[in-house]
N, C-alpha and C positions, 0 to 999 in steps of 0.2 A: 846195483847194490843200494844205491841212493833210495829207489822205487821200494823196494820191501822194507829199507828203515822207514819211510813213510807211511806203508801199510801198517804195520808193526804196532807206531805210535798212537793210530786212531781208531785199534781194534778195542778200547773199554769204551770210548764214547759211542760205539757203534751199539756195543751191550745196551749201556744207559736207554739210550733213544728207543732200542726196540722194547724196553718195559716199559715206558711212557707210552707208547706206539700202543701198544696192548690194555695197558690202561686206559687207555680212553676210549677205546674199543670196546671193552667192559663195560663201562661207566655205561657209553651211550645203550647198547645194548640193554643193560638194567633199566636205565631211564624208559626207554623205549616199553619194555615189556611192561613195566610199571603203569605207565601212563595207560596202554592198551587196557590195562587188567583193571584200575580204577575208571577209565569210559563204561570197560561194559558192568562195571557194577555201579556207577550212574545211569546208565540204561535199564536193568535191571529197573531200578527206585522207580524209575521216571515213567515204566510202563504198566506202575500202578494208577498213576493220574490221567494213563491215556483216555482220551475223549475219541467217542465214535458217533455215528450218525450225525439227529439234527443237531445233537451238542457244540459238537467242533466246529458249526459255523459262526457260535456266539465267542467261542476263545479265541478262532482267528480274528474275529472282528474286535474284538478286546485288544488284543495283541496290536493290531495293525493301529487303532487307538492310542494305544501307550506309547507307540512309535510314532506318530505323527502329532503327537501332543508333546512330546518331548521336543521334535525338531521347532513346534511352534511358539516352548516357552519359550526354546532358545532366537528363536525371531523376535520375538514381543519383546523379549531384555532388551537385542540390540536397539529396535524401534525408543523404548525406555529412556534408555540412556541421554537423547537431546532436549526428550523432556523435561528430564529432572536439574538439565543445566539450568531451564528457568530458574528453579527454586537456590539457585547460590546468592547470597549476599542476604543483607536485611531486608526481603521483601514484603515484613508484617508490619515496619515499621511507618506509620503516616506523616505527612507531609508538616514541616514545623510551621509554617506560616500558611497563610489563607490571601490569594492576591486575588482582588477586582483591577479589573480591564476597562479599559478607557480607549473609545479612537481617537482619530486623528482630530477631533471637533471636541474630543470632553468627555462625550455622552458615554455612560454605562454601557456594555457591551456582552460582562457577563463575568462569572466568576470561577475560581478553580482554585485545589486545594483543600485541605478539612482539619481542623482542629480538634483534638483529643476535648474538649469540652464539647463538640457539637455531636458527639455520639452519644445519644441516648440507651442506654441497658436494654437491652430486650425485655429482661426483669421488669421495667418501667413503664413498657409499653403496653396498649390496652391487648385485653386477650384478643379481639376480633381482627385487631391490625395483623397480628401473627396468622389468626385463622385465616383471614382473607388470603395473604400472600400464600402460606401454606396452601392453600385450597388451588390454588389456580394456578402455581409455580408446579409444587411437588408434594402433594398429599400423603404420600410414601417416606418423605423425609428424614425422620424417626424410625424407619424401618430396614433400609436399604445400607449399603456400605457405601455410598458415591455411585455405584451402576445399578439403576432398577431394572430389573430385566421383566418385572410382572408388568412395572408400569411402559415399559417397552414394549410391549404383547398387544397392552390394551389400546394405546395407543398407534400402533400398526394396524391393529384390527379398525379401530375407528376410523379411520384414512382408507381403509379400505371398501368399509362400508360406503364412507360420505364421496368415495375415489376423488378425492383431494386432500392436499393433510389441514386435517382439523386438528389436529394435538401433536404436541412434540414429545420425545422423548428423553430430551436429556434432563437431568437432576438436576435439584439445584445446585449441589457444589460442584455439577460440570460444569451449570451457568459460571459459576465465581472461579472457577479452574480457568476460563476462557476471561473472562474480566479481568485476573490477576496477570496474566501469564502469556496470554494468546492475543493472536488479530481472530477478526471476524471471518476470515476467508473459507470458504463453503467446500473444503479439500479435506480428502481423507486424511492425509498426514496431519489436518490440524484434530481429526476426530480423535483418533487415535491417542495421539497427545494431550488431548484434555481429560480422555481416559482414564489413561497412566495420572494426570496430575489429579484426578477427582479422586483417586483410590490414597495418592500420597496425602491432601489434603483432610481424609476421613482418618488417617493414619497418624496425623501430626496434631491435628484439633479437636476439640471436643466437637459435639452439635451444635451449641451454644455458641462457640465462636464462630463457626462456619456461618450460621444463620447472621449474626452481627456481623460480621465482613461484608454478607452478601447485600444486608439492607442499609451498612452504609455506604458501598459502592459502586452501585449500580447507577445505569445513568435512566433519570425520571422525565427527560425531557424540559424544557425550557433552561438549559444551560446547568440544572442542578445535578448534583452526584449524591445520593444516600435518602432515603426516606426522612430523614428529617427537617433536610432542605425542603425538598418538596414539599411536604406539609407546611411550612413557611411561604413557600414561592404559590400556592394552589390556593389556601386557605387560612393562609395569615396568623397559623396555628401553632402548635406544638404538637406534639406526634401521640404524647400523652391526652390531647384533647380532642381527637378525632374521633366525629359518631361514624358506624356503622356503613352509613353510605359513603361517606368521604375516604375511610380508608378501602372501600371494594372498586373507587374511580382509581385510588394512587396505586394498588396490585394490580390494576386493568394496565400500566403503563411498565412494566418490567420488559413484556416482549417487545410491548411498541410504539412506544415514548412517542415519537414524532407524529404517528397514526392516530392515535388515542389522548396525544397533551390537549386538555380540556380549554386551556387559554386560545387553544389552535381550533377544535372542532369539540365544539362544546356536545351535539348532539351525540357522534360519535362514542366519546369521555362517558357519557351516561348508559349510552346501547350497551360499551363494553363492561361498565360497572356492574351492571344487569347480569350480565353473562356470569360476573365473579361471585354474586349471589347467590348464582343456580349452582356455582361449583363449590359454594360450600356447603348445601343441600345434600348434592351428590354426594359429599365428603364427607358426611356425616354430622361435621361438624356443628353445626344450627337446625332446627327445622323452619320447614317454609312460614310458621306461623313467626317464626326471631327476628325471619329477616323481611317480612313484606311492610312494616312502614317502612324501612330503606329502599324497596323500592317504589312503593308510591311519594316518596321527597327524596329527591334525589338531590345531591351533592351541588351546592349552587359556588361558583370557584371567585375568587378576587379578580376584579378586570384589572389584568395588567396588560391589556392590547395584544394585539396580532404583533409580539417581538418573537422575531427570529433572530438567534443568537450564533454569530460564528464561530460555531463547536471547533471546526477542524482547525482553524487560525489562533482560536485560544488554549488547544493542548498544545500548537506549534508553541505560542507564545510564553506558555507554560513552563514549557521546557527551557529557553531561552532565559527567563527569569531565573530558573536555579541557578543558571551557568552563571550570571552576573552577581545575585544577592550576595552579596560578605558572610564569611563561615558566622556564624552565631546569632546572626539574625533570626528572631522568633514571634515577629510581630504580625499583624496584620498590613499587606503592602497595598498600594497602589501603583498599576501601571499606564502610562500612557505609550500607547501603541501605534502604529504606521497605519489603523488597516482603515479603511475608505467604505462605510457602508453601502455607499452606491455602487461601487465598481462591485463588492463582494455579491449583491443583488443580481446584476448584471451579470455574472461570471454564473453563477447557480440557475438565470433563468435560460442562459444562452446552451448550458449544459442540458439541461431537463428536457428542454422546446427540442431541439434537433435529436437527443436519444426519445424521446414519444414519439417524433415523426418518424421518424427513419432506422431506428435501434432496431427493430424486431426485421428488418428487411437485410442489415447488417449482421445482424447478430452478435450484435452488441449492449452489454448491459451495462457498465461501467464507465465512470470518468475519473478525470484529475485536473486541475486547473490551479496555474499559481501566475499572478502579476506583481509584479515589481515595476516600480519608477526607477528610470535610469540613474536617479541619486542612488539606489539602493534599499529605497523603503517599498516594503513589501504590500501589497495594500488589499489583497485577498488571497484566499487559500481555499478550495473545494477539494476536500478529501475521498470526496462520494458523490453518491445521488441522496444519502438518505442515513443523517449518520445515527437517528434513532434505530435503523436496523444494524451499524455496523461503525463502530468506531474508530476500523481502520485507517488511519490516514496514508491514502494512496500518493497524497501529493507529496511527501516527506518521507515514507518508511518504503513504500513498494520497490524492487529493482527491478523494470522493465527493461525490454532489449530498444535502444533508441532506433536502430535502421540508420538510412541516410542523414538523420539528424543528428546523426555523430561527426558526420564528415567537414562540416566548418571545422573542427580540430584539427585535422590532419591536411586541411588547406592552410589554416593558419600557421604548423607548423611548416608547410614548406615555403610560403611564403617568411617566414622568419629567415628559411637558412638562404633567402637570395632570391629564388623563383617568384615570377610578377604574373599578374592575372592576364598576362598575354602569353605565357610559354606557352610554346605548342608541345602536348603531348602526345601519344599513341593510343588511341582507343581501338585496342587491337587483342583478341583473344589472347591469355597470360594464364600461365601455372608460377605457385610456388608452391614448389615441394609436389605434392599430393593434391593441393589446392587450384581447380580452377573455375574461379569463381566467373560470372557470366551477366551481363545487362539485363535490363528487365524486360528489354524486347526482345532479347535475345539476337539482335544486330548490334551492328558494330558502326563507327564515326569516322573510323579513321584519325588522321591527323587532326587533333583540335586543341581549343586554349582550355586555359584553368578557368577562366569560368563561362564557356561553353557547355566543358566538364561538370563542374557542379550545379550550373540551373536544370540543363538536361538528365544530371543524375546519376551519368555514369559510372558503373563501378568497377571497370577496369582500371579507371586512371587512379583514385586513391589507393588502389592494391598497388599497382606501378611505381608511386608517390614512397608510399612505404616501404617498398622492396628494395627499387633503386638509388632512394634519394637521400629515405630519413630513417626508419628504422624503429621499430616499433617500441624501442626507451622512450625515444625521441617525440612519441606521440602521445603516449605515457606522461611524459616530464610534462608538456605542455599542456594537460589536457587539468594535470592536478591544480598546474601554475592556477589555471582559468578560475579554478572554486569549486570541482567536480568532485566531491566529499566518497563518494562511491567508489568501494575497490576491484580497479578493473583488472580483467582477467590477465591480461600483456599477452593475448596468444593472436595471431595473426589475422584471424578474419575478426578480429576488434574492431579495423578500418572499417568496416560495414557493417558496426553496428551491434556486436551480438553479443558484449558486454553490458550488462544488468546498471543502470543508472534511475536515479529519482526523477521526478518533475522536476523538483527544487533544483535538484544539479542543473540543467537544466535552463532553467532561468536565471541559475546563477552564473552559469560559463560565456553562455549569448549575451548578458550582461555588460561583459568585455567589451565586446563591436559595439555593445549600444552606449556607453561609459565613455568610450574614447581609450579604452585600452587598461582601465582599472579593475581590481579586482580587491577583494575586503572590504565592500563598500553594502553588501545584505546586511538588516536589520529590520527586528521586528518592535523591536523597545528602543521609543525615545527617554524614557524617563521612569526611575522607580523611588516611589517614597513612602515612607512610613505611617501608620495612621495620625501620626503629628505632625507632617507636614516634613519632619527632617527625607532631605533628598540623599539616597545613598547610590545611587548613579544614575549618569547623565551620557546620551549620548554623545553628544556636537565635545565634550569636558572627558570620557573615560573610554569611547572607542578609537582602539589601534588606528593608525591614518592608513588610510588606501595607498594598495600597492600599484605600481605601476609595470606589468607582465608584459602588455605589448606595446611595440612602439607606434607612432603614427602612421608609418608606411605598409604598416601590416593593418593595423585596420580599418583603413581607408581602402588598401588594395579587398580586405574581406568583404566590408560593407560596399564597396562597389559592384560585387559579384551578388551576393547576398540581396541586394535591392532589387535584383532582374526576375530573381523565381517565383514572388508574386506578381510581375510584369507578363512574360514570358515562357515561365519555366511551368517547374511541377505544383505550383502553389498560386496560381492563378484564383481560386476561389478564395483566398484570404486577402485580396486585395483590398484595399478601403479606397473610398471616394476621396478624392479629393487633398489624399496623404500621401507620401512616400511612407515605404514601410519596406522591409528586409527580413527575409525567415527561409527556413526550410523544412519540406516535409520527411517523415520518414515514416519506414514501413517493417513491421520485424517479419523474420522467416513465419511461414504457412499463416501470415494475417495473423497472428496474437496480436501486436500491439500496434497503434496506430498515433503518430503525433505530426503536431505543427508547432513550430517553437520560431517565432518573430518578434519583431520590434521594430518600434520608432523612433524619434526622438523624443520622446515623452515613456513610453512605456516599451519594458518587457514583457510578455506572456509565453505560457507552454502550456499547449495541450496535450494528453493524452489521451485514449478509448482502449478500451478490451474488454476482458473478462476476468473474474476475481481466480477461477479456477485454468486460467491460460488455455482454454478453449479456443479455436481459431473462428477470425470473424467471417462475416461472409461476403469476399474479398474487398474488405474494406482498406484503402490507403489513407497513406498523411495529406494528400490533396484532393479529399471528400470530408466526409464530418469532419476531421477536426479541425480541418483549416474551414470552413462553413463556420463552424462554433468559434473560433479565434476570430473572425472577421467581425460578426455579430457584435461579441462583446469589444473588441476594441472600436468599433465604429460607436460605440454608448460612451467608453470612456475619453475620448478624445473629443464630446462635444461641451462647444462652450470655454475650450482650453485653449491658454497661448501654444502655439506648434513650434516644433524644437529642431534643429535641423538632426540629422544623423551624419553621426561624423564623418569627414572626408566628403560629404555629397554635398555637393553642390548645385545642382537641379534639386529644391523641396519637392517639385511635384512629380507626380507618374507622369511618364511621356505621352503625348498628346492628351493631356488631360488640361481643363484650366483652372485657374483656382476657384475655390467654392466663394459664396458670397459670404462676407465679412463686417464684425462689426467693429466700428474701428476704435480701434486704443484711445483713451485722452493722454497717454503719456506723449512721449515726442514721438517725430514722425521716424527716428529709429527703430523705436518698438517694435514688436512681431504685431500681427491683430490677434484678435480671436477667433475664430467660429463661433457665428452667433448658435443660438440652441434651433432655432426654424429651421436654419437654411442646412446645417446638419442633420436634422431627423430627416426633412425632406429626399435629401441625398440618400442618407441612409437606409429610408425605406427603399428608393429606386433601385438601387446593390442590392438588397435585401431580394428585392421581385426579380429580378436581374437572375440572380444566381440561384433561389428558387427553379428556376426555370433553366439554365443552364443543367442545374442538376437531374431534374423530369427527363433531360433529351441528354446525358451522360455518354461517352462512346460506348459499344460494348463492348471492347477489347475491358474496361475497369469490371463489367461483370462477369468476365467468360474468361479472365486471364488466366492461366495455366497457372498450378502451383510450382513455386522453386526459389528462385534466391530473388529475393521481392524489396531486398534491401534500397533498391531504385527509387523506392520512391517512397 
């Protein structure tokens, strides 16, 4: 009975649901039909526009077109988009004060900075200084939006004809797109990017400003920035009173300041003046009859000497001085600075000499070089080879992968939490995780100490270090404690190296073992003062006091390891005569980058080598060029100097070595001596011929060594 009152009860909802049921049956149905009966009267339409024969292959190729252009604005946006990060903040506004640089002796060294009175109007300038650079930069100028693609044409064609490049292609507000915004580095992501910013700056500025941007900031060579320095520093002039020849010497140095600065190769300055003549011919702009007395008197320049000016140490320096100057200062400064013109010499010739000999057989084009005094004062900086082609500063901005010369951190950390330079560890095949990283000989040691481990390189044991002991925070923590400004990755194969750091990191962390365990003690500014003489900071009076990160027993047990791998180890060719000295090499994955980072008690240095475009070298490690190149230069700067122990070491000299001949102090007979200057060059050439020749007779396992995890060495 129960069962039919229940049927009973839900016989009208049953109704309900089946005319819904039916309705949408309907619905879809009409939809359906609808939809069919508007296709085929779309089809209909559409089979009036049909294309047949040879036609149809031009609207598929249209089509496929319109299709692959759409995916590729949608590329080119993404690409956009980190370009135009550059352009956030005030970056049209110029610099409020104007600082000259002083070394560590006094002497003028170079200047940086520009004041809104030192920009002269375009408006003001002579017509032919405009024709000139026009003519020889970008004759197009006035025609193009930021991308010339005619003068792109003709300029691929010329390069092709001459099959070398004779002309370039970029515009001039790519050039100022890359001045503004960009490093120099010869990589498609920076092409691209200068691109997008030369289309945003045609987009934001008139011509008129573009062209004034570009002529006051470009660098002219001999330490100047803007055409009107230059005509000052070349010709003792004003930019309004430059004839004809002089302003076609100062547009011959746009591409190549350092090639072409007239104080430097006068004949050169003239050859390529010459050249800017013909290109304003070509240009239109003059005929050969305008401009042949400029070239029969050619531009005769002010003798200001064979000075080379530490570009890459005075934009470091640069920088440094913002950070300290007090908000509202607007004056002209003066800085006295740490840098040592001899060591900076030393350091740029020791670079140059070994990449001329040996670069093209490495395949290596590049360096970086920074020294520091164990005080802390930095005393040169090599950002390049050549910083009229490229203003990048390698030694300060680049993040190369350090290799084995990251691993004094993670020795340092485990000697912190307890472990001495005699634990014996396991040099024994290891995974973590997925990870199984492997020697560079690809054997194994067995049982050995921590700094067996570290002279010989191996990279089982700092993966073991980390896994088992300390913990990759823990390597992290100490590595910032050291002064390592660079943000590392925290992923595990870090221990070896494959987090991105500076040169300056660098020499600032190694700093530590060489310091005695301090850190906050880098500086490039002793002193900044006003053009009146008032002093608005002082170092010894307004820098933070040094920290003290590690203790004595850590860096005695580092620097006791540390002092064998130019003895012993991987870094035998950085040795110096008659020094103790402490460093390690390092080597990054497939040979990109290559360093020695050592010290004495006098000095720290770091070298690096590679390539601008992370090209791999041709298997070049940290113990060939660069420890050759660190050796040279520290064997220059240690002569003549009192010698400084390094801390915790007790033996000054290399083992079995004796001490060099000496000239002796008049202080007490406590005093250190010196190295006289003879008995050190003497020394120094014998190492020099020495390791010459070591290097001629090299094993071949360094030139035939298999690619893979190269962090060894």
């Amino acid at each position: 009975m129960s069962k039919k009152v229940n049927k009973y009860r839900w016989k009208p909802w049953s109704k309900h649901l089946l005319k819904v049921d039916a309705w949408i049956d309907s619905t879809l149905y009409e939809l359906r039909f609808r939809a069919a009966d508007a296709w085929e009267s779309i089809s209909i339409f559409s089979r009036r526009f049909r294309v047949t024969g040879f036609k149809r292959c031009f609207v598929e190729l249209a089509s496929e077109g319109f299709t692959l252009g759409t995916v590729g604005a949608v590329l080119m946006l993404a690409l956009a988009i980190p370009a135009f990060k550059a352009t956030e903040g005030n970056w049209l506004a110029q610099d409020q004060y104007a600082v000259t640089f002083l070394d560590r002796y006094g002497n003028e060294i170079g200047q940086r900075g520009i004041i809104q009175r030192d920009s002269v109007p375009v408006e003001e300038m002579p017509d032919h200084v405009i024709k000139a650079v026009l003519a020889t930069e970008d004759r197009r100028f006035f025609e193009h939006y930021g991308i010339d693609f005619v003068g792109l044409f003709r300029a691929m064609t010329e390069n092709i004809r001459a099959r070398t490049i004779v002309q370039g292609g970029s515009t001039l507000t790519q050039q100022l797109a890359k001045n503004l915004f960009l490093s120099s580095d010869r990589t498609m992501e920076r092409k691209i990017k200068e691109a997008f910013l030369a289309l945003w700056l045609e987009a934001n500025l008139s011509k008129r400003e573009i062209l004034q941007l570009y002529l006051d900031r470009a660098y002219l060579g001999g330490g100047t920035f803007g055409i009107a320095a230059a005509a000052d520093f070349y010709f003792n002039k004003r930019v309004q009173d430059l004839t004809l020849a002089e302003a076609a010497m100062i547009a011959g140095l746009f591409k190549a300041p350092a090639r072409y600065a007239p104080h430097i190769n006068l004949p050169a300055a003239r050859a390529r003046a010459n050249v800017v003549l013909s290109n304003i011919v070509k240009a239109g702009f003059m005929t050969e009859g305008q401009v042949l007395s400029a070239r029969l008197h050619p531009a005769t320049v002010v003798d200001r000497g064979k000075k080379d000016t530490p570009d890459y140490f005075l934009d470091w320096a640069f920088e440094q001085v913002k950070e300290l100057v007090p908000p509202g200062v607007t004056h002209s400064l003066v800085a006295y600075t740490t840098h040592d013109p001899d060591i900076q010499r030393a350091a740029e010739e020791s670079l140059e000499y070994h990449l001329r000999q040996y670069g093209k057989d490495y395949n290596a084009s590049e360096g970086a070089i920074v020294v520091m005094e164990t005080d802390g004062a930095v005393r040169a900086i090599v950002g390049g080879r050549d910083y009229g082609k490229s203003q990048f500063n390698r030694a300060t901005k680049a993040l190369r992968q350090p290799g084995s010369s990251f691993k004094p951190y993670v020795y340092a950390a485990a000697l912190e939490k307890g472990l001495t330079p005699d634990y014996l560890i396991s040099d024994a095949p290891i995974s973590w995780g997925n990870w199984s990283p492997k020697n560079y000989s690809r054997g194994y040691a067995g049982k050995v100490t921590l700094t067996s481990a570290l002279i010989h390189s191996y990279n089982t044991v700092p993966v073991r270090l980390a896994r088992d002991h300390l913990g990759i925070d823990a390597i992290v923590e100490i590595t910032k404690r050291m002064g390592v400004e660079s943000e590392l990755n925290g992923h595990k194969t870090m221990v070896l190296g494959t987090s991105g750091v500076t040169v300056m990191d660098q020499v600032t962390g190694y700093g530590v073992f060489a310091s005695g365990g301090y850190t906050g003690i880098r500086h490039g500014i002793l002193q900044i003062r006003t053009a009146d003489g008032r002093i608005i900071y002082d170092h010894d009076r307004d820098a933070p006091p040094p920290k003290k990160v590690l203790s004595h027993e850590v860096v005695a047990g580092m620097n006791s390891m540390l002092v064998q791998v130019p003895e012993s180890g991987t870094g035998r060719r950085a040795a110096l005569p008659g020094i103790r000295s402490a460093g390690k090499t390092g080597t990054a994955q497939s040979y990109r980058d290559a360093w020695y980072v050592g010290y004495t008690g006098n000095f720290v240095a770091a070298v690096w080598l590679g390539n601008d475009d992370y090209s791999p070298t041709r298997n070049m490690t940290g113990g060939t060029l660069p420890a050759m190149i660190w050796q040279r230069l520290m064997a220059f700067a240690h002569q003549n100097v009192t010698l400084k122990p390094i801390p915790g070491i007790k033996n000054p000299l290399p083992s079995g070595q004796r001490p060099p001949e000496v000239a002796v102090s008049s202080g007490s007979a406590e005093e250190p001596s010196a190295i006289s200057l003879r008995s050190m060059s003497a020394a120094t050439t014998r190492a020099l011929r020495d390791i010459a020749e070591q290097f001629k007779s090299a094993p071949q396992l360094e030139a035939s060594a298999a690619s893979g995890d190269l962090s060894a060495l």
